[in-house]
Every structure is written in structure tokens, then in C-alpha cells.
C-alpha positions, 0 to 999 in steps of 0.5 A: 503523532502531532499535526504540528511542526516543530522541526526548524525551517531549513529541514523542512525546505530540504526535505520540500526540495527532496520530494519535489525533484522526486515527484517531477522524475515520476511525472515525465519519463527520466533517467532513474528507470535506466540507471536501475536497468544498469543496476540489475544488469538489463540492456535494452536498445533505444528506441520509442518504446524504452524502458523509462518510457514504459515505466512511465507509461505503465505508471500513468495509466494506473492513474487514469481514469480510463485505464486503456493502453489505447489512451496512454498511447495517444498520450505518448503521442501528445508528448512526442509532439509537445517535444518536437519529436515524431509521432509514432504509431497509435496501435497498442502491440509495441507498447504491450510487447515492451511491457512484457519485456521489462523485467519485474525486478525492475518495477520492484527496485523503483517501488523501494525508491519510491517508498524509501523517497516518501520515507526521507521526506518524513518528519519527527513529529509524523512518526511515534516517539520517534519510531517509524510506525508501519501498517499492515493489513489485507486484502483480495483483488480479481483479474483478468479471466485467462486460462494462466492467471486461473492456474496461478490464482484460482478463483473461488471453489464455490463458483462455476467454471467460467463464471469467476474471477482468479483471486488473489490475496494482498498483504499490504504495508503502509508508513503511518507517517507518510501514507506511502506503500512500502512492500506488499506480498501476494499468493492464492487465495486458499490453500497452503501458506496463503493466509494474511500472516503466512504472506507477512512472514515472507516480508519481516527480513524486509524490515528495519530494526525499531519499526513498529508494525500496527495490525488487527488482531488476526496477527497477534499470534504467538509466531509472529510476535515471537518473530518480531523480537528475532527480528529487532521490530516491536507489534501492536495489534488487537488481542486475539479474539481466541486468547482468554485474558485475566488480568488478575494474573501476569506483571501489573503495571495499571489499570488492565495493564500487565505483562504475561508471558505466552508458551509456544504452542506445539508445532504446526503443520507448515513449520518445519522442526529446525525452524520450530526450535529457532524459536524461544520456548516463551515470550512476554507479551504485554496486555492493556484495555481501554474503553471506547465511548463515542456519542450515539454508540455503545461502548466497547472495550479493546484489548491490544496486545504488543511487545512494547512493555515499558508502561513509563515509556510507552503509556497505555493511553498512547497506544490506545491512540497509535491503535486507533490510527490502524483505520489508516489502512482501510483508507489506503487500500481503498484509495489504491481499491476504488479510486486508482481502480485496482480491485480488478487487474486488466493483465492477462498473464501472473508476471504482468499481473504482478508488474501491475501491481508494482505499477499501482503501487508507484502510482499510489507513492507519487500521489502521496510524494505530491501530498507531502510536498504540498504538507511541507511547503504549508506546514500541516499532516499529509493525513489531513489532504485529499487522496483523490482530490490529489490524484485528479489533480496530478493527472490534469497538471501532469497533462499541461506539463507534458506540453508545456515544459518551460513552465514547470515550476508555476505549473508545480506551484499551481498543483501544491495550491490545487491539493492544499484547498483539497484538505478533508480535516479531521475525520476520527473515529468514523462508521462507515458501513459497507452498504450502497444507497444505490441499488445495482441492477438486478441483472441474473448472475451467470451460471454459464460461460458466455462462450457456451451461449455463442456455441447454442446459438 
């Protein structure tokens, strides 16, 4: 994957007026929400509250800073008024009670849009050999405490009744060429087909022959990279930390690179016997290390394992650089975690908790459409601009845009500038540790629901 352009200039520009109609459809309420009600068989009535308002509404507010409904209603009143229309009524109920409305196949149709956009902008020399590179990795997200979300996500066994969060876990995919979020499942933290490759398996029949999914090593087991060749995709993960290997033993194909074949273990608990015999009774796996050294640290050695077998084809030592890229991921569910806020989710019910993501994750998409835009007009990796210089910079221009309509292009123009001098360079190989300079302060943690303090006093 290069940071250089070799596709010619007439691609480019087509590929730059693509994703830029595709991102000013996002920015103002517009005619692609309704035509996918149309699809999914959802009528509505027309009223100030219409579903492409909501969606629209729904998806800025992810973007804010202040994630409030109160504020994204005062800002459909600015642009009722930016538009010669009247205004409405500042109380939040009819914009809640039209959110709850909407049907989340609805936000599922517009998140594929919105990945399979991002996707068309995509250049050759973004992706790995040709190949489409996704993603995936996991993560947890809080949300409101109500009495519904507890039962449908339970928060943690260890803690008091009252005292947490309902939790659930997020298995996120994530195009390495472009940055946008593709699909994502969610289930219980704990508990029965709720770990990381439980949730992945539900989302393989999604994926395109010849894509290459980049995982860590939690996802190098035998079933899903069995699961993979059923499925025409190929994965590249980290060894897993239990698997013993010897490269004296398999097919030598280099230097601590063979291919070895994996025996299907017996069958587990969750996996019925008709699905344990769909599977092949073994599969080849190829195996490679390589030594990572870097100036002021120790040197480790990392072992991937994945289906690419063909060592003429695909050299050890580029997969060891599409590994070192996996680090992508961390980096996107920060963006979506920390800068867009959705660590912990505001929705007070499992469907609009689930409607909240989507919306995050339409968000997150027209953030990096906006990226790719700016990528293409200068000829440069949308890896190498700021995600959140980006972000900020949308919701101002989206603002000027919402009052001045007449000046859209300069406007557009002037935010591609904005995101362009927002370029972070290169940042390879980076130790960031999970540490705060900045202490919190040292409030007690609570023991007791507040409501049982109401009732003593």
C-alpha cells in the first residue's frame, strides 16, 4: 500500500466528484433517506419531523460536541429559518418520538450506502495488491442505566445494582484503505456466543470474495480460518498465543516460513453436529516470524499466521508490513470511542440504543468520505489527515452551510483546505500506553444507588 498515486487524472477527478455529492447529501437533510424508506417498504407522512430530517438530525448530533437533543433542535430551527421556513417548537418530545419511529433497518441500509460510497472512492494503490484489506477488532461501550438496556445488556457480575453500566460488546470492521466503518455486530458482554469471534461469525456471509480480514491473534483459531476459505476470503492475524510452533516441521517455503496443516479439534459446546461436519477435517495454514526492532525498545518476534500461502506472491516481508498496519484499528475506534463520544451511548432503550450506533457509525463514514475527498483533490493517503481536525472542521462549515446555501461550492472548497493543512504525517510504529498525566479526582466510587440516599434523607 503506497502513499503515491499512479492512477491517472480523469479516475481521480471522477472518484473526487463521486464523494463529494456523496458527502454534501450527508451535510444537509436530502433525498436518499426517503428513497431507502421507499425501499424497505416504510411510509411516513410529511411533516417537520420527516424521516431524511431525523436522519439528519440523528447523525449531527453524533458529530457535536454537545450530543444534547435540545441543541440539534435549536439547530433544525436555524436552518428552518436559513431556509424561509417557520420555525418550530424548541421542546425535544416530537424530535424523540420521531426517532423511535424510524425503523432500524432504515439506519442499516444507509450505513452499507455510506461504506459502499467510501469504498467507490478507494484507489489501487490504497488497497494490498489489489485486494480489498478489512479490519476487525473489538471493543465495549456503556449506556444509559434504565431498567431495558439492563436486561438486554447487563453490566458487569462484579458490580452493585445501581452502581454500573449495561455494557455491551462491539465487533467492528474497518476498510484499511479508506478508514470507513463497513459493518459492526454487538451482543452481551458475557455469556454464550458473546465473545469477539462469536459476533464475527455472524458477519462473514457479509463479505465479499477475495477480501483479506487483518486481526490479532484472538481470531486465529481453527474455525474461522477454516470459515474463511468456505467463505472465498483469506485472514492474516498473530499466532495464537496458545498454538505451539515448530518450524522445523510443515512445508519450508524460507527463513521461519512453512505451511502446516491444522487438524479440527473436536467439537465445541455452541456448534451443532450438522455445522461440525460442514467443516474440512484440516486445513493448511501458513506460518512466518519476523523480528521487530525499534530504536529504545526490545526486540520482539511476531508470529502471523493466515491463508495466504503463496510465498512467490505474497512475501513474508509484506505481510509483515499489512500486520503492522492492524494498529489502524485501534486508532478508529478511538476516533468513534473518544473524539465522537460514543464510549458511553445517551439512548434509553436496546432499538434506539442500536440506532445510535448506526448513526455513529454514518457519522464516522462522512467524516472519512470528507477525508478522501480532501485525499483525492491533493493526491495523498487519507491516513496521512487528521480525524478529528476533519470533524471539527465539518461541523463549523456544515453550520455556514446551513445558512448560506448559495455558496456551497466555495464553502466546500474552503473546508477540503481547512482538512488538507490538518495533515498528522507519519506516525509508525507508536507506543502509546494507557496512562493519564492528569490525575482524576478522588471522588469514592459508589457503593449505593443515589436513589436509596433520596429515600434516607
Amino acid at each position: 500500500m503506497s502513499d503515491q498515486f499512479n492512477a491517472s487524472p480523469q479516475e481521480v477527478q471522477s472518484k473526487f466528484r463521486n464523494v463529494s455529492i456523496f458527502v454534501s447529501e450527508l451535510l444537509l437533510p436530502n433525498g436518499v433517506v426517503t428513497a431507502i424508506c421507499q425501499e424497505i417498504g416504510f411510509s411516513f407522512r410529511q411533516r417537520i419531523y420527516s424521516p431524511m430530517v431525523v436522519v439528519w438530525m440523528f447523525v449531527m448530533q453524533t458529530l457535536s460536541a454537545d450530543h444534547s437533543c435540545q441543541q440539534v433542535v435549536t439547530r433544525l430551527n436555524a436552518w428552518r429559518m436559513a431556509q424561509g421556513l417557520p420555525r418550530c417548537s424548541g421542546d425535544t418530545t416530537s424530535y424523540c418520538q420521531a426517532r423511535r419511529r424510524l425503523p432500524i433497518a432504515l439506519f442499516q441500509r444507509l450505513l452499507a450506502w455510506t461504506a459502499r460510497k467510501c469504498d467507490e472512492a478507494g484507489v489501487g494503490d490504497w488497497r494490498f495488491q489489489g485486494r480489498e484489506v478489512v479490519i476487525v477488532d473489538g471493543t465495549t461501550v456503556t449506556m444509559a442505566d434504565t431498567r431495558a438496556n439492563q436486561t438486554a445488556y447487563p453490566q458487569m457480575k462484579s458490580q452493585k445494582p445501581g452502581c454500573g453500566f449495561p455494557l455491551t460488546r462491539i465487533v467492528h470492521l474497518f476498510s484499511l484503505a479508506t478508514g470507513a466503518a463497513t459493518m459492526f455486530a454487538m451482543g452481551r458482554y458475557a455469556g454464550k456466543e458473546t465473545g469477539e469471534t462469536s459476533l464475527l461469525r455472524t458477519l462473514l456471509s457479509q463479505f465479499h470474495s477475495g477480501e483479506i480480514v487483518l486481526a490479532d491473534r484472538y481470531y486465529a483459531s481453527f474455525w474461522l480460518l477454516a470459515l474463511s476459505e468456505l467463505r472465498g476470503i483469506d485472514i492474516v492475524a498473530r499466532a495464537h498465543h496458545l498454538r505451539k510452533i515448530d518450524f522445523r516441521r510443515g512445508l519450508r517455503q524460507g527463513d521461519c516460513d512453512q505451511v502446516v496443516s491444522y487438524s479440527k479439534p473436536q467439537r465445541p459446546t455452541w456448534m451443532t453436529q450438522r455445522e461440525y461436519e460442514s467443516y474440512p477435517s484440516s486445513i493448511l495454514v501458513r506460518h512466518l516470524r519476523y523480528q521487530v526492532t525499534q530504536r529504545g525498545f526490545r526486540t520482539r518476534q511476531i508470529t502471523l499466521a493466515t491463508t495466504l500461502l503463496q510465498a512467490d506472491v505474497y512475501r513474508a516481508e509484506d505481510l509483515a508490513d499489512l500486520y503492522r498496519r492492524r494498529w489502524q484499528a485501534e486508532l478508529h475506534i478511538r476516533s468513534l470511542k473518544t473524539q465522537m463520544q460514543m464510549d458511553h451511548l445517551r439512548c434509553k432503550s436496546p432499538a434506539m440504543v442500536v440506532k445510535e450506533l448506526h448513526c455513529h457509525m454514518i457519522g464516522y463514514n462522512l467524516v472519512r468520505a470528507a477525508m478522501l475527498a480532501t485525499a483525492l483533490k491533493f493526491r495523498l493517503p487519507p491516513w496521512r489527515l487528521s480525524f478529528t481536525g476533519a470533524m471539527q472542521a465539518i461541523e463549523e462549515f456544515a453550520a455556514a452551510l446551513r445558512w448560506n446555501t448559495k455558496q456551497q461550492e466555495s464553502q466546500w472548497e474552503n473546508l477540503l483546505q481547512t482538512i488538507r493543512q490538518l495533515e498528522v504525517g507519519a506516525r509508525p510504529d507508536r507506543n502509546e500506553p494507557r496512562e493519564l498525566k492528569r490525575r482524576p479526582k478522588a471522588y469514592k466510587l459508589m457503593q449505593t444507588p443515589r436513589n436509596r440516599y433520596a429515600t434516607a434523607a
